[in-house]
C-alpha positions as CSV (number, residue, x, y, z in Angstrom):
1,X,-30.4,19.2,13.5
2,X,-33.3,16.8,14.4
3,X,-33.3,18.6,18.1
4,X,-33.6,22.1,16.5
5,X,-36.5,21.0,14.5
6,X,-38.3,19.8,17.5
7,X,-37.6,23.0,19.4
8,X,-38.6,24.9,16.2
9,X,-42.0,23.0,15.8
10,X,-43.5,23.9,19.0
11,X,-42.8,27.6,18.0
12,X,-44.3,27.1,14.4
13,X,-44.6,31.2,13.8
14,X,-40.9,31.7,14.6
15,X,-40.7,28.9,12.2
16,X,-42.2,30.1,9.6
17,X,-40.4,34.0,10.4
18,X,-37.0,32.0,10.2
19,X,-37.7,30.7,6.5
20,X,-38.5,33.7,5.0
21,X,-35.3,35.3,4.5
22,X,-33.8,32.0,3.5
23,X,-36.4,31.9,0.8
24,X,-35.6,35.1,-0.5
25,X,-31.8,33.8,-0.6
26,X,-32.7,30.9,-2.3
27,X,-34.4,32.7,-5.0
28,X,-31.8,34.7,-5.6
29,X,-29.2,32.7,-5.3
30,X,-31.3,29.7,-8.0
31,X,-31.3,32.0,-10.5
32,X,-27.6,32.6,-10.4
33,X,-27.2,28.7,-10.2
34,X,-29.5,28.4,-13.4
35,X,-28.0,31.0,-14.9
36,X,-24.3,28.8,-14.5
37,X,-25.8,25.7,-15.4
38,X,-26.7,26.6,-18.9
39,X,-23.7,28.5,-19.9
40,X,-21.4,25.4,-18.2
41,X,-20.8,23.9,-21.4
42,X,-19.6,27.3,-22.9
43,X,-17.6,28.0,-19.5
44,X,-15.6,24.8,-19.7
45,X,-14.8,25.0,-23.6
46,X,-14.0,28.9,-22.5
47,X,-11.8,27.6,-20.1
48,X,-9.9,24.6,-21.7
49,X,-8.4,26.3,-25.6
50,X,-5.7,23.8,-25.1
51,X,-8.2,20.7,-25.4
52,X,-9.2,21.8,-28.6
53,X,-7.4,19.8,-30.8
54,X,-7.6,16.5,-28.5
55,X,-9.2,13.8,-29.1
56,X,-13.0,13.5,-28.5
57,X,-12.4,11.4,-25.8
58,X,-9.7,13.5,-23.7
59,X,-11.3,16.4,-24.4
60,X,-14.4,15.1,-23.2
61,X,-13.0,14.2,-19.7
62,X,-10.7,17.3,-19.2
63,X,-13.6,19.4,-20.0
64,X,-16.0,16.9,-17.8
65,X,-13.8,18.1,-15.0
66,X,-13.5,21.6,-15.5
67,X,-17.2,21.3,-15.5
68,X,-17.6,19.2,-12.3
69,X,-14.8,21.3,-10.4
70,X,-17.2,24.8,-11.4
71,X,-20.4,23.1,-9.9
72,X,-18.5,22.1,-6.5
73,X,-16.6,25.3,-5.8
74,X,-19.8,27.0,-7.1
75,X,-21.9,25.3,-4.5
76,X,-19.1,25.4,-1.8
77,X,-19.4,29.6,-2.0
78,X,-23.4,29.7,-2.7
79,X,-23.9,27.8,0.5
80,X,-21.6,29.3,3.0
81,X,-22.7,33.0,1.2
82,X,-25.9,31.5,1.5
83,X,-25.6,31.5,5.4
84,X,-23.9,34.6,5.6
85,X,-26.7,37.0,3.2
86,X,-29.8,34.9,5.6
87,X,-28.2,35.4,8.9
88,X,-27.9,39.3,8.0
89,X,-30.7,39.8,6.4
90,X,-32.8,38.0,9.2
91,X,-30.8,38.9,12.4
92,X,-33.6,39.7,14.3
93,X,-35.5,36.4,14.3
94,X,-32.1,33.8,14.1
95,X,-30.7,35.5,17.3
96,X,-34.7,35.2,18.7
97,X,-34.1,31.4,17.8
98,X,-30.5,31.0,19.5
99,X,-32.5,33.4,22.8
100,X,-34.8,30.4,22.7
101,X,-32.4,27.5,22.3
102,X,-30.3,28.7,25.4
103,X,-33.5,29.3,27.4
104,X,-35.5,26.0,26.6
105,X,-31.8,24.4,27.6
106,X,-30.9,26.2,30.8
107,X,-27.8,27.9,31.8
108,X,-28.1,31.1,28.9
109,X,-26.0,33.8,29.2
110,X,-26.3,37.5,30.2
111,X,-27.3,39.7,27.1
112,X,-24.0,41.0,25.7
113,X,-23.1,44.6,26.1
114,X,-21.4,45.1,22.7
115,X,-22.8,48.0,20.7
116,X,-24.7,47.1,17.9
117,X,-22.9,48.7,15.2
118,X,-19.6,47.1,16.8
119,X,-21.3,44.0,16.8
120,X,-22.4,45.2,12.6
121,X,-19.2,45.7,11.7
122,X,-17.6,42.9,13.4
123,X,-19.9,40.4,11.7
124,X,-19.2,42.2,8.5
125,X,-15.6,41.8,8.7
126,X,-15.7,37.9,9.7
127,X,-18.5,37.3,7.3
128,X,-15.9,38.4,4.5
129,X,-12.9,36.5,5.7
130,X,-15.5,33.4,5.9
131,X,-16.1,33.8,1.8
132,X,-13.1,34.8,1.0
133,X,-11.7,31.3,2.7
134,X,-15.0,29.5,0.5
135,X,-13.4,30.9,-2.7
136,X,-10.1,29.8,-2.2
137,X,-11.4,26.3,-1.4
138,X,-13.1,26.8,-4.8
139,X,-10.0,27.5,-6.6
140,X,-8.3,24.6,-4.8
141,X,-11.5,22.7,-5.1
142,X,-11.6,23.6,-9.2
143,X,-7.7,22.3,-9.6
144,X,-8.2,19.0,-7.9
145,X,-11.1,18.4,-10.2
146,X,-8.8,18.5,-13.6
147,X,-7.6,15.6,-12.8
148,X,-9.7,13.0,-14.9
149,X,-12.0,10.3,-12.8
150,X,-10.2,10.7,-9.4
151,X,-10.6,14.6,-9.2
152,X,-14.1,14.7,-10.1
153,X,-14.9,12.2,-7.1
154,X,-12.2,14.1,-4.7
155,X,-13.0,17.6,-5.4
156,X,-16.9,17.4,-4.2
157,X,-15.6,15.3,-0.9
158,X,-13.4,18.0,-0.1
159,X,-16.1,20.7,-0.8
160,X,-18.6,19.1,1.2
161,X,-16.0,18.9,4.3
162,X,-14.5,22.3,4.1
163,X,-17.9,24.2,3.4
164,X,-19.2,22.1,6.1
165,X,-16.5,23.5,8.4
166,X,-16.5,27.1,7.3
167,X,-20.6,27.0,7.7
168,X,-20.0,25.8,11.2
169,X,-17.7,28.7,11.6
170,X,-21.0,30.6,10.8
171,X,-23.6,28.6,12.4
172,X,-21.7,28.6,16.0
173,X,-21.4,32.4,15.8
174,X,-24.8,34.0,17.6
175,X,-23.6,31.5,20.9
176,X,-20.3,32.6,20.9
177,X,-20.3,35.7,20.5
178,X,-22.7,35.6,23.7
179,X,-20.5,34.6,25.5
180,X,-18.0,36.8,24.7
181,X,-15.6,34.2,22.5
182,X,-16.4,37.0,19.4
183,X,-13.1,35.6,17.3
184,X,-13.1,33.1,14.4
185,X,-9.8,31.8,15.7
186,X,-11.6,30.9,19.2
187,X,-14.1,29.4,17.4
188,X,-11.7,27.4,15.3
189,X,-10.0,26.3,18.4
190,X,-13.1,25.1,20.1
191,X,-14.5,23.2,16.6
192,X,-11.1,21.8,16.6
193,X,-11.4,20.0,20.0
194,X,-14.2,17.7,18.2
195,X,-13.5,17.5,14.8
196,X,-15.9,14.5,13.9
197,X,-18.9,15.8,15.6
198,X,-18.9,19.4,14.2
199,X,-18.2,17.3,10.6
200,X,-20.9,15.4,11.9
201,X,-23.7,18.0,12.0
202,X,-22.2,20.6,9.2
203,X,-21.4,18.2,6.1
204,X,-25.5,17.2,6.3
205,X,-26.6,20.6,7.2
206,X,-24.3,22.0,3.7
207,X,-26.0,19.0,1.7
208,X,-29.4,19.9,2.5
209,X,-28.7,23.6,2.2
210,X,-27.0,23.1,-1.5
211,X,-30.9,21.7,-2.9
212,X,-32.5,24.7,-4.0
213,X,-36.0,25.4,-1.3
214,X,-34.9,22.6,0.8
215,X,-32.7,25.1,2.7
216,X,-35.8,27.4,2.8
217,X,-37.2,24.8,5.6
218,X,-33.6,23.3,7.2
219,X,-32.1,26.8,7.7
220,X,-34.6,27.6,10.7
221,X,-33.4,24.4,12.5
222,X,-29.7,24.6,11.3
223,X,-30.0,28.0,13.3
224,X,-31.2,26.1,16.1
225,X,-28.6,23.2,15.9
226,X,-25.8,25.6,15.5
227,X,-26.6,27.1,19.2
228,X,-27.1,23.1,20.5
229,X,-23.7,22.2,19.1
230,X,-21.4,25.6,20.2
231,X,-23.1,24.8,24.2
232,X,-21.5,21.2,23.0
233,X,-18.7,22.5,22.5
234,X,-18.4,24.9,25.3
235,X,-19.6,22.5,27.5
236,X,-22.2,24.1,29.0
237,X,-24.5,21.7,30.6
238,X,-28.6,22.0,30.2
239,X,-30.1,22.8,33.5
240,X,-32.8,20.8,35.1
241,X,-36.2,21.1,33.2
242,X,-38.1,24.3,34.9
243,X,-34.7,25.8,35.8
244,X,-34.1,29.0,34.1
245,X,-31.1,30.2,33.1
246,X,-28.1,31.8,35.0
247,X,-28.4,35.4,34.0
248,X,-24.7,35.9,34.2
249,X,-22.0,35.0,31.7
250,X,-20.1,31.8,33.3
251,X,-16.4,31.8,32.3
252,X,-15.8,29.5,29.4
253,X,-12.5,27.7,29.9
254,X,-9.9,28.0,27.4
255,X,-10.0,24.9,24.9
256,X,-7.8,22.1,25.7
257,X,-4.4,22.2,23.8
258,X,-3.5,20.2,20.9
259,X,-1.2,17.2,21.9
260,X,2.3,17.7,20.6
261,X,3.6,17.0,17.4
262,X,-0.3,17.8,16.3
């Protein structure tokens, strides 16, 4: 993400363009946090009738769960909705920031020649599938987090990994689709060949973007890094510093397969 930052700062008004509809997410999106956050006590007693009767202790915990599985799944589906509502709402200037990643780097592709309302609805439908996946991690996410001490430590590692992954789902998009690879499941395939450094740049990237106005100033350079890590990926390599970039679309190879028994 550092890189993106850098390539950001020496365009400071695209910058500044690129935080704006992340600030207007965020402020939304605090409110409905806050809004949770004072009614969590009521949520978890709401949710656990059975712990009534328990002891003070017991109760207690089971109820300290339920509350700590709510704030991660919570979190999990703000932050990758989060993406989803500022990438629409601010198309214009994030795919002005991915057209300036692939040209500062060399070797950009041809502008793609899918309609725009193809392009609209297609975004639309993946965008849903993306937070419908981010609630069922929630659920699953909310289950592991029952159980007492151990869940409440496992159930925000496993929210931090998967809504790292399904925000790199997201972040990668704008360079793939460029390229003509407009499926989740190719972008799955090519995230898949390096698990560890997509992990690597998404799990920090959905930290920073869970504390409220921080994201306001990462989101711009997540952008950024998302377009820097899918030519990763894709292997496109940065031409030479003056060299513009091809303006054809070279063919992406097909990722390699999984070794078997994988």
């Amino acid at each position: 993400m550092a890189r993106g930052f850098a390539l950001l700062l020496r365009r400071p008004r695209l910058f500044v363009l690129g935080a704006l509809p992340a600030l207007i997410t965020s402020l939304l999106f605090l409110a409905l946090f806050v809004v949770l956050v004072i009614n969590l006590t009521d949520l978890a007693e709401w949710a656990t009738p059975f712990a009534a009767d328990w002891g003070t202790i017991w109760r207690n915990l089971i109820r300290g769960a339920v509350a700590v599985g709510v704030l991660a799944g919570t979190v999990l589906v703000m932050v990758v909705s989060f993406t989803t509502i500022t990438l629409a709402l601010g198309a214009p200037i994030y795919d002005k920031i991915t057209e300036l990643v692939e040209e500062e780097l060399g070797n950009a592709p041809a502008e793609s020649d899918e309609s725009f309302w193809s392009s609209l609805g297609r975004s639309i439908r993946q965008s849903l599938v993306i937070i419908t996946a981010s609630l069922l991690v929630t659920i699953l996410v909310f289950f592991i987090g029952l159980v007492p001490l151990a869940g409440q430590v496992i159930g925000p590692v496993l929210a931090a990994l998967l809504g790292g992954w399904l925000l790199g789902i997201e972040l990668v998009a704008g360079a793939f689709d460029r390229r003509r690879l407009i499926t989740i499941k190719e972008r799955r395939r090519w995230m898949g060949t390096r698990r560890l450094r997509v992990l690597g740049f998404t799990v920090p990237t959905y930290l920073l973007l869970a504390i409220p106005f921080v994201a306001v100033v990462v989101f711009p350079a997540a952008a950024a890094g998302g377009t820097i890590l899918a030519r990763e990926l894709l292997g496109v390599p940065e031409a030479p510093e003056g060299v513009q970039g091809s303006p054809e679309n070279p063919r992406i190879p097909p990722p390699p397969a999984p070794p078997q028994g994988a």
